[in-house]
NUZAKOL-251606 format. One line per 2 residues: number of its first residue (from 1); for each residue x, y, z of N, C-alpha, C, O. Coordinates in Angstrom, 3 decimals, padded with zeros to 6 digits, always signed. Each point is the difference from the previous one (the first is absolute). Example, Ala and Ser with C-alpha at 12.3 -4.5 7.8 and 13.67 -1.06 7.14 Angstrom:
# NUZAKOL-251606
1) +013.190/-005.690/+007.800/-000.890/+001.190/+000.000/+000.900/+001.200/+000.000/+001.036/-000.019/+000.665 ~ -001.386/+001.069/-001.385/+000.820/+001.190/+000.060/-000.770/+001.090/+000.730/+000.509/+001.108/+000.169 $
//
This chain:
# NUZAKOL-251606
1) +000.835/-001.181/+000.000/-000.835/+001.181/+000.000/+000.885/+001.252/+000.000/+000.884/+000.158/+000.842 ~ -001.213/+000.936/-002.043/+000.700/+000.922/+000.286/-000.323/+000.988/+001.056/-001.108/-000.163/+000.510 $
3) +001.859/+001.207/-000.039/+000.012/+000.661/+000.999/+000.562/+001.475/-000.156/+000.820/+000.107/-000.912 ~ -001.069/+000.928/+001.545/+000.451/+001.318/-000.442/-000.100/+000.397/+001.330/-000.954/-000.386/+000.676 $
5) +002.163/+001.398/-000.029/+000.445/+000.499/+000.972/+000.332/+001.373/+000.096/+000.714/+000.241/-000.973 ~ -000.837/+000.566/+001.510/+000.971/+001.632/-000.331/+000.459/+000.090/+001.225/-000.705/+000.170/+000.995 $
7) +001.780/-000.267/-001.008/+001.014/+000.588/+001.574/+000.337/+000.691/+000.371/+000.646/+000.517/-000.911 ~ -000.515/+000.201/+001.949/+000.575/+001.669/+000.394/+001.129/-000.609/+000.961/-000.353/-000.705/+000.945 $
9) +001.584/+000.946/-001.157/+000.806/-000.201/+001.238/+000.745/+000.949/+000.453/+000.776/+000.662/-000.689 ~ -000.984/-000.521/+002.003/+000.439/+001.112/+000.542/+001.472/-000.134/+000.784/+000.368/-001.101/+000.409 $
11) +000.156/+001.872/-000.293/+001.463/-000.079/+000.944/+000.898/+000.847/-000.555/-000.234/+001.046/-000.605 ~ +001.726/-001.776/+000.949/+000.866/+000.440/-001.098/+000.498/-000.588/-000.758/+001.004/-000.695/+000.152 $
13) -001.894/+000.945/-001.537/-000.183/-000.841/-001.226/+000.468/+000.445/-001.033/+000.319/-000.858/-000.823 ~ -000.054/+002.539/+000.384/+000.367/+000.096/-000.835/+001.743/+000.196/+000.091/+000.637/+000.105/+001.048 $
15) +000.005/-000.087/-002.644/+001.142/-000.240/+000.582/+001.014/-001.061/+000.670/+001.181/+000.158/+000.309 ~ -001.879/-001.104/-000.202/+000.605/-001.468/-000.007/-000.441/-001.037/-000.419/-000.361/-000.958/+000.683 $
17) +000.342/+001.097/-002.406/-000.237/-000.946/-001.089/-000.996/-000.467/+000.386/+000.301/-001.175/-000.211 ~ -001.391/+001.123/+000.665/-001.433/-000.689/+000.319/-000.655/+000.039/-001.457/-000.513/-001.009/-000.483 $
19) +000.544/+001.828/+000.032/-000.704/-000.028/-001.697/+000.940/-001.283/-000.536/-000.285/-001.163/-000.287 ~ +001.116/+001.665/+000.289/+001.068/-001.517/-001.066/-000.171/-001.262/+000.606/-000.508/-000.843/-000.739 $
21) +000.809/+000.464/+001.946/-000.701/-001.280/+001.218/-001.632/-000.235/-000.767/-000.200/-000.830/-000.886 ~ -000.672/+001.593/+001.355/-001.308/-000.156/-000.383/-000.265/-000.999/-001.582/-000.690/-001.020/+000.000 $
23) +001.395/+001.574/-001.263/-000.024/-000.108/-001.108/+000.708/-001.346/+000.413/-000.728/-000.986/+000.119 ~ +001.909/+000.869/+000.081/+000.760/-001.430/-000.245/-001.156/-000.878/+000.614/-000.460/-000.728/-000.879 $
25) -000.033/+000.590/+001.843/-000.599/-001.158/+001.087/-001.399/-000.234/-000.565/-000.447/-001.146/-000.035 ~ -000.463/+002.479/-000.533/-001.044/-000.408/-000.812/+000.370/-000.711/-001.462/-000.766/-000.922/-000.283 $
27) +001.706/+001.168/-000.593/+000.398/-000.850/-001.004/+000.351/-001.144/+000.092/-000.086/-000.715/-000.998 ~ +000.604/+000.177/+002.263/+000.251/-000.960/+000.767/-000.936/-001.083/+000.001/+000.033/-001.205/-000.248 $
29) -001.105/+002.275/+000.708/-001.407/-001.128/+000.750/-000.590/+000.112/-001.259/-001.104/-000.515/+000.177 ~ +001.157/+000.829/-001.201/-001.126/+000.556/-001.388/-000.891/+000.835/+000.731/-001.129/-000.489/+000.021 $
31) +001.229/+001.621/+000.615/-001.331/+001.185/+000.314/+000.281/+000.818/-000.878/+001.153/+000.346/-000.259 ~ -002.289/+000.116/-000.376/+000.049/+001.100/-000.995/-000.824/+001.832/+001.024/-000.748/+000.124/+000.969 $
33) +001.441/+000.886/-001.896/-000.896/+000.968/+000.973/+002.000/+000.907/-000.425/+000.832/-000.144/-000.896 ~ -000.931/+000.954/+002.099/+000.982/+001.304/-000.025/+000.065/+000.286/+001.440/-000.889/-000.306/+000.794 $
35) +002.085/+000.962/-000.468/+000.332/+000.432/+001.144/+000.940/+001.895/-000.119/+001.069/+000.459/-000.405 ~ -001.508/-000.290/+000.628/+000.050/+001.882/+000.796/+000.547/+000.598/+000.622/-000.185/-000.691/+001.002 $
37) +001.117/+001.919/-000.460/-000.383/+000.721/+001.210/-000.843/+001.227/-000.413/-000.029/+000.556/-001.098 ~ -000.643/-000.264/+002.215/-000.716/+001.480/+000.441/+000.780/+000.638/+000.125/+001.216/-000.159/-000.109 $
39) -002.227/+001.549/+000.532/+000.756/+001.060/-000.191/-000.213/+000.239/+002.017/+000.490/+000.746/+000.847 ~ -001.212/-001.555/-000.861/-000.345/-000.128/+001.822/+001.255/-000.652/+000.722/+000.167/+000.105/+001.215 $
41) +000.862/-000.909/-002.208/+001.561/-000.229/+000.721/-000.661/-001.936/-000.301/+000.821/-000.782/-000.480 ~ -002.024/+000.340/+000.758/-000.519/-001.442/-000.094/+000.776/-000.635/-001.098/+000.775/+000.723/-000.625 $
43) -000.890/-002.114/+000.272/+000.121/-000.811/-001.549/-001.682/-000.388/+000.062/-000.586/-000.547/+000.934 ~ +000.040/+000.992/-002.177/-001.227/-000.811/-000.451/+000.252/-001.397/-001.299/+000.745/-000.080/-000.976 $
45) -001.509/-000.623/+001.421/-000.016/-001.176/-001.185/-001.155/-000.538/+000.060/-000.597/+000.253/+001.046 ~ -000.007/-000.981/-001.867/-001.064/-000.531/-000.561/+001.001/-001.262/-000.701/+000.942/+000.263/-000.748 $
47) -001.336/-001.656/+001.140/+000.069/-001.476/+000.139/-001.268/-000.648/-000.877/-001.111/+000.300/+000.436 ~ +001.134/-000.860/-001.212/-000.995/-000.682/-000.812/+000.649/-001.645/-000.296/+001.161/-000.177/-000.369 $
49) -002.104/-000.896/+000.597/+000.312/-001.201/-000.305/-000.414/-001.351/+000.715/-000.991/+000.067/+000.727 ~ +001.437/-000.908/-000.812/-000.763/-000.749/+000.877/+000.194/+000.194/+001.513/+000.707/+000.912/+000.429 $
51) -001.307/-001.730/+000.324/-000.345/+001.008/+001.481/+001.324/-000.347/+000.770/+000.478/+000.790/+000.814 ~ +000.031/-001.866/-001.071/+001.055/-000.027/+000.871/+001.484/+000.641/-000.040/+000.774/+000.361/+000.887 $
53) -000.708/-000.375/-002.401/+001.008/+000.926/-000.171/-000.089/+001.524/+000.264/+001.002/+000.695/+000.164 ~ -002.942/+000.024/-000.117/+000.220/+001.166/+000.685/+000.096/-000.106/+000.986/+000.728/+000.914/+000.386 $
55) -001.192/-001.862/+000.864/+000.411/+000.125/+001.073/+001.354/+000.179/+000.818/+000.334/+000.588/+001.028 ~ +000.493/-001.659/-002.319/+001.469/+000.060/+000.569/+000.301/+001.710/-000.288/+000.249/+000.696/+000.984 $
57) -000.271/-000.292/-001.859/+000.377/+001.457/-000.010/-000.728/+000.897/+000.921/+000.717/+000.946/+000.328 ~ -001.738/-000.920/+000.131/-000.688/+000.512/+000.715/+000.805/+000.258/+001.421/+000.207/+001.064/+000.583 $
59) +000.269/-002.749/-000.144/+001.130/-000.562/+000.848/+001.148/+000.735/+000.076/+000.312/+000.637/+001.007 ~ +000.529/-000.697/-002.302/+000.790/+000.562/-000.112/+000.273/+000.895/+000.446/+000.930/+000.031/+000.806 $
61) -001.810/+001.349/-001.235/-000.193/+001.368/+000.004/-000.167/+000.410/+001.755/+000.280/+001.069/+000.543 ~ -000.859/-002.386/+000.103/+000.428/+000.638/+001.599/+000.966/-000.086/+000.832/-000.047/+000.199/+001.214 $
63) +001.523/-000.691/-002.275/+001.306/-000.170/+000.348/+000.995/+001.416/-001.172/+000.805/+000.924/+000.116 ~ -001.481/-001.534/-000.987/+000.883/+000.738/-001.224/+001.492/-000.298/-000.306/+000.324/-001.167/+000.219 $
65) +000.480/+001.851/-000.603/+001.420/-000.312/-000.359/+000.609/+000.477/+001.771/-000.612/+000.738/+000.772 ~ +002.041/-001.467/-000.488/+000.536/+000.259/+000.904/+000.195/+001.484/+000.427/+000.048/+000.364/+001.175 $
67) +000.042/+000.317/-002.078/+000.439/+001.188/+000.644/-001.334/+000.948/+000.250/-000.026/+001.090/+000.572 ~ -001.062/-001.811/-001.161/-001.240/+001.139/+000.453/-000.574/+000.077/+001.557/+000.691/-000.687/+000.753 $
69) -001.522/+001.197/-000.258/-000.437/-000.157/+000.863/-001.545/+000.402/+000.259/-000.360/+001.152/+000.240 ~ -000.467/-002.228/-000.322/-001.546/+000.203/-000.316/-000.667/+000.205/+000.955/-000.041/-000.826/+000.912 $
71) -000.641/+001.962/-000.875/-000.712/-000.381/+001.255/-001.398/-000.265/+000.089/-000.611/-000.392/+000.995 ~ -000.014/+000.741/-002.578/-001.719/-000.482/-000.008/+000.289/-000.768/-001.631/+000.872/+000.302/-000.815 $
73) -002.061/-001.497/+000.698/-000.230/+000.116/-000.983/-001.855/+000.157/-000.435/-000.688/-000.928/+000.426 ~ +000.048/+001.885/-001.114/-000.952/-000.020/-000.611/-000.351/-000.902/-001.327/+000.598/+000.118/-001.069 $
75) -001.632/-001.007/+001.309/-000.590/-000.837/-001.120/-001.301/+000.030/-000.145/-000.838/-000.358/+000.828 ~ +000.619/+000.896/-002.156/-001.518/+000.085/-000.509/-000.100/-000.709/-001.109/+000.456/+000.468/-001.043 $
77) -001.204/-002.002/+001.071/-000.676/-000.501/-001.088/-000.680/+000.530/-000.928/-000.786/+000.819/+000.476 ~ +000.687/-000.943/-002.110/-000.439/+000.596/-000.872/-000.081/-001.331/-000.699/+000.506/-001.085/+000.286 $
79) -001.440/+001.539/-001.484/+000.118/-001.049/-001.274/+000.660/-000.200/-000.718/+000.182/+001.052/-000.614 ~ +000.625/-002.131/+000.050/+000.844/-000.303/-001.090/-000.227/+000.680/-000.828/-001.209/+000.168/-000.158 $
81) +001.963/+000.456/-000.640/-000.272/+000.729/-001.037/+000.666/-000.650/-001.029/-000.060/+000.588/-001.080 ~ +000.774/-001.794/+001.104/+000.966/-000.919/-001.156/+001.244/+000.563/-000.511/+000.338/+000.109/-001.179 $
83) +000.768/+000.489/+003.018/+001.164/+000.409/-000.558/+000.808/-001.245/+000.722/-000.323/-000.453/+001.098 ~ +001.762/-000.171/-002.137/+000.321/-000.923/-000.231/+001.596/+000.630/+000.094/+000.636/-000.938/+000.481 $
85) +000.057/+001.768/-000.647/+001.097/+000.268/+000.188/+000.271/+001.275/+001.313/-000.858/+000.718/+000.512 ~ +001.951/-000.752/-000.299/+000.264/+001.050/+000.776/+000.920/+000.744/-000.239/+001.103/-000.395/-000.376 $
87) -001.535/+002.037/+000.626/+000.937/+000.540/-000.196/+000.002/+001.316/+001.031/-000.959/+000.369/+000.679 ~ +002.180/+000.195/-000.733/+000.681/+001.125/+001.037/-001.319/+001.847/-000.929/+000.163/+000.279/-001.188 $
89) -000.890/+000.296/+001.806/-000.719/+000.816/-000.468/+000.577/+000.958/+001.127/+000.257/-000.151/+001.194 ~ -000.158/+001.279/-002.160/+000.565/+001.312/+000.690/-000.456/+001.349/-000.515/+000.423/+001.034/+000.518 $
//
């Protein structure tokens, strides 16, 4: 079953490769969708695919890469919209 996610993660996220992490680990799992930062200092991403591979990213995202430091993550379910690759949107 596919699945669609949008994430807000908060901390200190930008600035320590969390966009490039994000991209490698969803290509990884096959999640399609894009990952972000705001202009609020957050990384946003949107996860599309089957459910377990968004979950692992979902997962992910409340650790992030070693050097980040997260301290919320926001997840709002949405509908698949049939994105299949991922990419870095800026």
């Amino acid at each position: 079953m596919r699945v669609r996610a949008r994430v807000r993660v908060s901390g200190f996220v930008q600035g320590v490769s969390f966009r490039w992490y994000t991209t490698e680990h969803a290509r990884r799992r096959e999640v399609g969708g894009w990952v972000r930062n705001t202009p609020d200092g957050r990384v946003e991403a949107v996860f599309e695919g089957a459910s377990e591979g968004v979950e692992a990213m979902i997962e992910w995202c409340r650790v992030g890469p070693r050097s980040a430091q997260v301290s919320d993550v926001e997840v709002i379910w949405e509908e698949p919209e049939g994105l299949f690759s991922f990419d870095v949107e800026f």
